[in-house]
C-alpha positions in Angstrom: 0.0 0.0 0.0 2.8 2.5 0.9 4.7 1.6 -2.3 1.2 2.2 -4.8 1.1 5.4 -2.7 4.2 6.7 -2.9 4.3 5.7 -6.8 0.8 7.7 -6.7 1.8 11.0 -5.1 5.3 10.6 -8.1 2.3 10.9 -10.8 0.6 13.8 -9.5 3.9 15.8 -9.5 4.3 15.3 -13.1 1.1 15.4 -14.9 -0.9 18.7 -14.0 -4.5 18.5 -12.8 -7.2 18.7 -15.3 -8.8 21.4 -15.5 -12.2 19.8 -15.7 -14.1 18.7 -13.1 -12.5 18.3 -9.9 -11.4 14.6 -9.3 -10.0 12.7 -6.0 -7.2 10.8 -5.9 -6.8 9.8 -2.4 -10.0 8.7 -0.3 -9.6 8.3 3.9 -12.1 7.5 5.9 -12.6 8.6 10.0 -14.3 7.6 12.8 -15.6 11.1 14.1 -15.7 11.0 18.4 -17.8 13.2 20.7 -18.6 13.2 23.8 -21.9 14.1 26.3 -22.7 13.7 30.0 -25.9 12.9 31.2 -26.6 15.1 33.9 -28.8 12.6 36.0 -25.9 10.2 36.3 -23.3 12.4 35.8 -21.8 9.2 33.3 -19.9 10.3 30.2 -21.6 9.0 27.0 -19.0 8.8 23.8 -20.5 9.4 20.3 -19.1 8.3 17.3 -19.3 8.6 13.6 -17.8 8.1 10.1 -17.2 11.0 7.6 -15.0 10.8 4.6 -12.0 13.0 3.4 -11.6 13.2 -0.8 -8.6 14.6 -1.7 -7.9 16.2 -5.0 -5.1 18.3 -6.6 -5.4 22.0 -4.3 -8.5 20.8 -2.9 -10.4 18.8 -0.6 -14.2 17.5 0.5 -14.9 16.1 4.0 -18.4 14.7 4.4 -20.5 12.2 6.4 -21.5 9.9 3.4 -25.0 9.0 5.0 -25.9 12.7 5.1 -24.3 13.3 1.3 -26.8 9.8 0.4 -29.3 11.5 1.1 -28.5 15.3 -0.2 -28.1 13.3 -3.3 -31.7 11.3 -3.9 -32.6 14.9 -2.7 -31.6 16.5 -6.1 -32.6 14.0 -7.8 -36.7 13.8 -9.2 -36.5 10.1 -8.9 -35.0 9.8 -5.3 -36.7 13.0 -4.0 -40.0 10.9 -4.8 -38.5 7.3 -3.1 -37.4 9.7 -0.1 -41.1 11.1 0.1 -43.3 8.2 -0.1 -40.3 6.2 2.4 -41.2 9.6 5.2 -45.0 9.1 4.5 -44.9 5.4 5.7 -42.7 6.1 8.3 -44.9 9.1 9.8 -48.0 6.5 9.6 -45.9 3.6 11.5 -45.0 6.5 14.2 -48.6 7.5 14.5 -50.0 3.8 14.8 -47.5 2.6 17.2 -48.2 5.8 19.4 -51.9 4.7 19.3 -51.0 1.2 20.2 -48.3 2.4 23.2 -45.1 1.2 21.1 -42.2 3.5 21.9 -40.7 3.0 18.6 -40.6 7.1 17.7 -40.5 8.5 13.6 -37.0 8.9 14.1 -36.2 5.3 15.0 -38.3 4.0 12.3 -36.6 6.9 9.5 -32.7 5.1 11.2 -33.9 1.7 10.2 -35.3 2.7 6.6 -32.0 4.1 6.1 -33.4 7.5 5.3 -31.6 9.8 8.4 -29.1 11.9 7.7 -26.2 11.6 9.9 -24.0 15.5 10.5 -24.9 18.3 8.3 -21.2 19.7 9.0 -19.5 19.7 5.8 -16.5 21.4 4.1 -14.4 22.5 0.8 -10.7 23.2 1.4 -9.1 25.3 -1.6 -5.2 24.9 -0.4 -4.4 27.9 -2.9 -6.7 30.6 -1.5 -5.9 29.3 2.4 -9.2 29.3 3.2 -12.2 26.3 4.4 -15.6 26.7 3.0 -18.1 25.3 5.7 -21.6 24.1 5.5 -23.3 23.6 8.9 -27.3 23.9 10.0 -29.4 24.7 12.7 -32.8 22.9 12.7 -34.1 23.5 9.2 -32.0 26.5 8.5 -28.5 25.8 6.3 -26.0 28.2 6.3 -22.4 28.4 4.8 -19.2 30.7 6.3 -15.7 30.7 5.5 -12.7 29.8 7.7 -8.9 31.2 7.5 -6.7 28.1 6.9 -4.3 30.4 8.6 -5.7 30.2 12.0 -4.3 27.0 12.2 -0.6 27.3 13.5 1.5 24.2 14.5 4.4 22.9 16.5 6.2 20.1 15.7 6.9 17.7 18.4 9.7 14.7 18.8 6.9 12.2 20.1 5.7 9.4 17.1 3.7 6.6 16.8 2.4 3.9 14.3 -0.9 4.0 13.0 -2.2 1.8 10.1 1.3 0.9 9.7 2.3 4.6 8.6 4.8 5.9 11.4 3.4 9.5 12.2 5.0 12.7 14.3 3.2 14.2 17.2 1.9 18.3 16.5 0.1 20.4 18.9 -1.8 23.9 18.1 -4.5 25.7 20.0 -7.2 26.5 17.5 -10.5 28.2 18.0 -10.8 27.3 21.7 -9.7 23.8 22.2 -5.7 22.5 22.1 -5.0 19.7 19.2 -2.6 17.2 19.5 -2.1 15.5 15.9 -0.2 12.6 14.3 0.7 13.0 10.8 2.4 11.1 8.4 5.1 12.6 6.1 5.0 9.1 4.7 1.6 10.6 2.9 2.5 13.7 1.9 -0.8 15.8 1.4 -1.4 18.8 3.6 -4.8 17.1 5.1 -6.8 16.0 7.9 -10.3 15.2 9.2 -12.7 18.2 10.1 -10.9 21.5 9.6 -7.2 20.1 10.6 -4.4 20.5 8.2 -1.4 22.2 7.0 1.2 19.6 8.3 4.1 17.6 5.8 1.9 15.0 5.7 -1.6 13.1 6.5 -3.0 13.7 9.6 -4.0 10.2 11.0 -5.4 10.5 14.0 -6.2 13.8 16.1 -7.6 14.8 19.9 -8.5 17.6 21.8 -6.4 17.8 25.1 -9.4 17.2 27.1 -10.5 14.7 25.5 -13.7 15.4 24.3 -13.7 15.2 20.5 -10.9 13.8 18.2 -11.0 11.5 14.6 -9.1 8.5 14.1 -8.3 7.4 10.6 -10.1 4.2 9.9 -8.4 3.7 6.3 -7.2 5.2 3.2 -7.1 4.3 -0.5 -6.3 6.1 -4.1 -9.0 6.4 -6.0 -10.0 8.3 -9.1 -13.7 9.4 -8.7 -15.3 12.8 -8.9 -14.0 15.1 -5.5 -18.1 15.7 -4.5 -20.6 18.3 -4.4 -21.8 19.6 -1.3 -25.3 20.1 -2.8 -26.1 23.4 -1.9 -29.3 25.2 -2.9 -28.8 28.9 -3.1 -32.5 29.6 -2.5 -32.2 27.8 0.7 -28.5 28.5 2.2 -28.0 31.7 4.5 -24.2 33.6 3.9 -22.9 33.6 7.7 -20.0 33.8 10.0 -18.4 30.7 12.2 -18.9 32.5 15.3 -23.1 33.9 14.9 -23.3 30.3 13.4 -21.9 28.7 16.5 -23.8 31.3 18.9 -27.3 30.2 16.8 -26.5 26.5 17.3 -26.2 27.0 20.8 -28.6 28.9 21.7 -30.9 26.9 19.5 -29.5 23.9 21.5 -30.4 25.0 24.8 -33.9 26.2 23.3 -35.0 22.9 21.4 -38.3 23.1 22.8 -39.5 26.4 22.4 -38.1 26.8 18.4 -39.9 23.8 17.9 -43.6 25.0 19.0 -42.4 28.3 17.2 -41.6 26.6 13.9 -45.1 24.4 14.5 -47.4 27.5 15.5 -47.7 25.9 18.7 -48.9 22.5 17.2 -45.9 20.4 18.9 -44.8 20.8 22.0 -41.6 19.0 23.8 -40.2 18.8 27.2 -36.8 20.1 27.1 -34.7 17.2 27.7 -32.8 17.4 31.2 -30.9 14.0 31.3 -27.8 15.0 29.1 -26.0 17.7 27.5 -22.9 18.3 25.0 -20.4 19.2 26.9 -19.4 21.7 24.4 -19.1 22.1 20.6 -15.8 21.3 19.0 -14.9 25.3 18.7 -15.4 27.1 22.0 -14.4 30.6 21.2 -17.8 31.9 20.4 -18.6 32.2 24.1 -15.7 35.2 24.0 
């Protein structure tokens, strides 16, 4: 695998990009990890999730592929129809088990029809203009902001490890509110990571916050020559923003589930704001300065 890589990374340096469509040739896949306390117990509950990285020549698309399924059948007549009638019959399952006293709720009947998304977080990173193009959404609302590649500074450490084989370094930078410790491998030499970590000599592999309370873990990695992705965004429906009102609307949106959803419902659905757990925090903090 190292060898085809290597051979890979040789080709790339001599023929230029295409300038057609954008194209990936390097596809890794992570296992995204968060964490929430329930505050009855007090017991720390770990969440985790895939997304993928596609890496092209200057650019890059990280997605959760469940939530990109779905975008996808979304913009499509055909699958826009398939996703329809699949909600209908899942709406009238939810409704006859709460008339019969099954717990079984619309969402867990949507998780087993395969018809959830997963994260809405997505992004485009454009290596040549230095800067992350982020799609992110709070309830029905979708909203896109940029991010400064530059806000991300490293410090190379001595400490290494192996992972998948690869032997990585150790790097450390405090960015947006949380510290990051990375491992990268020079052995993989794109400037690339999970989320919106890069700008190391080399992959980063695996990556956690020094608290402990979200970090990605490469799960594998493969060439692969395959369109980069579209991040399917409708311009009639997508709101200009910045990270940090973004942020500030997620979390006050978070700690006012209940009462946005009667708002958006007229009234027509009302909740009880859920008391036995809580994120602990989102991944960037610095929107509470």
């Amino acid at each position: 695998m190292k060898r085809t890589l290597t051979y890979l990374f040789c080709l790339i340096a001599i023929f230029p990009a295409i300038a057609e469509s954008p194209r990936a040739f390097l596809k890794a896949e992570y296992e995204s990890m968060s964490k929430t306390i329930n505050t009855n117990t007090g017991d720390t509950i770990t969440h985790n999730s895939d997304f993928v990285l596609k890496i092209g020549q200057g650019q890059s698309f990280y997605f959760d592929p469940q939530t990109n399924r779905i975008d996808s059948l979304e913009n499509d007549p055909q699958g826009k129809m398939m996703l329809k009638e699949a909600d209908d019959a899942a709406l009238q399952k939810a409704i006859a088990n709460m008339n019969a006293g099954l717990g079984e709720t619309w969402f867990d009947i949507r998780e087993k029809m395969g018809i959830n998304r997963g994260s809405r977080y997505k992004n485009m990173k454009n290596f040549e203009l230095r800067t992350i193009t982020v799609w992110d959404s709070q309830m029905r609302d979708r909203y896109r902001y940029p991010v400064e590649m530059d806000d991300l500074q490293w410090e190379l450490m001595d400490s290494t490890k192996t992972v998948l084989d690869y032997e990585c370094q150790l790097a450390v930078a405090e960015y947006h509110g949380r510290k990051w410790y990375a491992w990268f491998t020079p052995e993989i030499p794109v400037q690339d990571g999970p989320w919106q970590l890069c700008g190391l000599p080399g992959l980063i592999m695996e990556a956690i916050t020094a608290d402990g309370e979200y970090g990605f873990t490469i799960k594998g990695i493969q060439q692969c020559d395959e369109p980069l992705g579209d991040p399917y965004e409708n311009p009639d429906k997508i709101f200009k923003s910045t990270r940090i009102a973004v942020l500030r609307m997620k979390d006050y949106g978070n700690r006012n589930r209940a009462a946005q959803i009667s708002a958006m419902t007229g009234g027509k659905v009302n909740i009880q704001q859920p008391e036995y757990k809580e994120n602990i925090d989102y991944i960037e903090t610095d929107y509470h300065e």
